[in-house]
C-alpha positions, 0 to 999 in steps of 0.5 A: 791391167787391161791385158789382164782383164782380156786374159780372165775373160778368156779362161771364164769362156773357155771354162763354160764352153768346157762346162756345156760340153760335159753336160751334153756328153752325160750318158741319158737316164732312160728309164723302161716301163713294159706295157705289153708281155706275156706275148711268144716271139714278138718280132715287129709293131706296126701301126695302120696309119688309119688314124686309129693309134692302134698297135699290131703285134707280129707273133712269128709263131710255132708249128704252122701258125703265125699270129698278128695281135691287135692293141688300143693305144692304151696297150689293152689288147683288142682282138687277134687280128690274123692267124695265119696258118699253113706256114714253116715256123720256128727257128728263123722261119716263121710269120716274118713281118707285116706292111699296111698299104699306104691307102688302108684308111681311106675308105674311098680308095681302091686299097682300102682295107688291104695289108700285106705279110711276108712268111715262110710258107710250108714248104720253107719258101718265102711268100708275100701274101694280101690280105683285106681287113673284114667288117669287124677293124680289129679282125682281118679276112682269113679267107681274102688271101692272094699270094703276091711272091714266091721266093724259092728257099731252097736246102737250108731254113735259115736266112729267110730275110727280114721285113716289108714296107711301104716306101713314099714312092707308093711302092712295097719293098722286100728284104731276102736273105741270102738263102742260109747257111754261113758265108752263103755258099751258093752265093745267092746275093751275088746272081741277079738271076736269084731273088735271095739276098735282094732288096725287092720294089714290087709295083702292087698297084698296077693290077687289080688281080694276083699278084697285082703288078 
């Protein structure tokens, strides 16, 4: 009897152990509700880290112009933040991505204000720029451009790269592509002495002048 009863507990456990299993693996109900549209070739959202909540739409653009759109935690749109002009766009080419350093809200920092773009330039180059916010915090400073790094993207338009960020080390990192093509033929991801094809650490903090390492 006492065999019997261990036996029936066994298959109780087994059979709830088997019951929370299947409940774990239920695929998830997820359930999509758009807060934005109407918007052209969205390619990154970016939030300041200013304690604001806003969000900053990267538009990778057409003809010359990429643009960067602001929004208030409630999806209302609030201004256009930047337009930034004189650039390759279209294809894969085009206003790439956005990083905001690190010390952009603390109004008692040397950076304060200070955020940064990577794009395609109108010669089919890749270039990181710094830009600093204007008086107005839903408008940046056109006319505050410094050009940080010019990678050399030579013979085909595609394979510009993907996006910019800020690491915990205080550093601003920059994936390349590999320059283009299919198989990258000129093998630039493999020749340390091409910047294509490469994860980048860039040091901006080191000097108060362009291109700031």
């Amino acid at each position: 009897m006492q065999n019997f009863d261990l036996k029936k507990t066994f298959i109780l456990l087994v059979s709830s152990l088997l019951i929370s299993i299947s409940s774990f693996t239920q695929e998830p109900h997820l359930v999509l509700t758009p807060v934005i549209t109407g918007l052209t070739s969205p390619i990154q959202v970016v939030n300041a880290g200013d304690g604001s909540n806003r969000l900053f739409v990267v538009l990778q653009g057409s003809s010359n112009t990429g643009t960067i759109i602001v929004y208030d935690q409630s999806y209302t749109k609030l201004d256009t933040f930047l337009k930034v002009t004189n650039i390759n766009a279209g294809g894969e080419e085009g206003l790439l991505s956005m990083a905001f350093h690190p010390e952009y809200g603390n109004s008692s920092s040397p950076f304060f204000g200070f955020f940064y773009v990577y794009y395609t330039n109108s010669g089919g180059d890749l270039e990181v720029a710094r830009y600093k916010v204007s008086s107005n915090p839903d408008s940046a400073d056109e006319n505050s451009k410094d050009t940080v790094i010019t990678v050399p993207h030579p013979f085909f338009a595609n394979h510009n790269g993907g996006t910019i960020h800020f690491g915990f080390d205080g550093y601003l990192y920059l994936a390349t592509g590999d320059g283009g093509n299919g198989g990258d033929p000129p093998n630039n991801a493999q020749n340390p002495n091409v910047l294509l094809g490469k994860m980048i650490r860039i040091n901006v903090n080191s000097s108060s002048t362009a291109p700031f390492y």
